[in-house]
N, C-alpha and C positions, 0 to 999 in steps of 0.2 A: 821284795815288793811289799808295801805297806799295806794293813788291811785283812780283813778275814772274810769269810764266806757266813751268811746270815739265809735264813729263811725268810721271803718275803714270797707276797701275793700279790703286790698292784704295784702301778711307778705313774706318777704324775709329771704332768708338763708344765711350766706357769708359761704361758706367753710374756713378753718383755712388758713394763709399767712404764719407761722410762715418757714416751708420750702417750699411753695407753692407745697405740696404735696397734693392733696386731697385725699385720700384714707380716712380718717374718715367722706367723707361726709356719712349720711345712704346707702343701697339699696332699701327697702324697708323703709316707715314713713308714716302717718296720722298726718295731722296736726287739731288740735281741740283749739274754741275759744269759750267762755265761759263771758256771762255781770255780773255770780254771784259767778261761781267757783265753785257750783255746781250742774249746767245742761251743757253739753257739746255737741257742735255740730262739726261735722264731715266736714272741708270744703274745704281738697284737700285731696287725699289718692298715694300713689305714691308706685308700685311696677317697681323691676328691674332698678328703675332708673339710667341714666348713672352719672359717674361723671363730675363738669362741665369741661370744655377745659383746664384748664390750667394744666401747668407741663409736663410731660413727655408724649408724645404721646403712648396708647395703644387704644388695642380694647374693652375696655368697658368705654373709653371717648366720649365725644360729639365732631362734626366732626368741630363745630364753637368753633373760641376762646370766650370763656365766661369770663371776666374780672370783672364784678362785680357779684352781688347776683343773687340767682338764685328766682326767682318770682313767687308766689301763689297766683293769684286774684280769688276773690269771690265775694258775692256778698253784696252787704254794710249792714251792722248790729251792733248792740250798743257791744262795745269786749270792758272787762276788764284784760281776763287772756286769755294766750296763751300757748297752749303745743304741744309740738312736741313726738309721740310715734314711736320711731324706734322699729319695726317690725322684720329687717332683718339687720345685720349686715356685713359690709366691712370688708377685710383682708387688713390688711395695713402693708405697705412693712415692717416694725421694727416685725422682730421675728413670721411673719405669724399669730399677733396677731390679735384680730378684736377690732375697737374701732367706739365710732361715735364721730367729733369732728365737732362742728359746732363756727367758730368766733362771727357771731353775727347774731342774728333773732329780724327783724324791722317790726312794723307794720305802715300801712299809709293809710290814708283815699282816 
């Protein structure tokens, strides 16, 4: 398996640009990071979450423009793998379906 175990502290989310609609970021998610892939620990959990600021102004957006990723710090530990478990899912405007679309998840030390 390709890859080594790195020390990191936080892991970001970008929501999708492609129509700067967020509607596929989750509502609910657990993020879990892992040195072996398989022991896994629990290290932000997020329910109701808003979507960030950008795009079309409603009421289950956040009230600041949020222009980059949205940020999970914790607390520094040796991370090979990282997963993201959506729990709860968004209706996104195309046909009342629900989807979770996340651009890109970084980790950093």
């Amino acid at each position: 398996m390709p890859g080594s175990t790195r020390i990191a502290a936080s892991r970001s989310c970008s929501p999708t640009r492609l129509t700067r609609a967020t509607t596929g970021f989750p509502l609910d998610f657990r993020i879990l990071v892992s040195a072996n892939g398989e022991r896994w620990d629990e290290v932000a959990k997020r329910e109701q979450f808003r979507k960030p600021a950008t795009g079309a102004p409603d009421g289950d957006r956040k009230p600041r423009d949020v222009t980059g990723p949205e940020s999970f710090s914790f607390g520094q530990r040796p991370v090979r793998f990282v997963k993201v478990e959506v729990t709860r899912l968004r209706k996104t405007r195309y046909f009342g379906k629900c989807a979770a679309q996340l651009a890109e998840i970084e980790v950093v030390r």
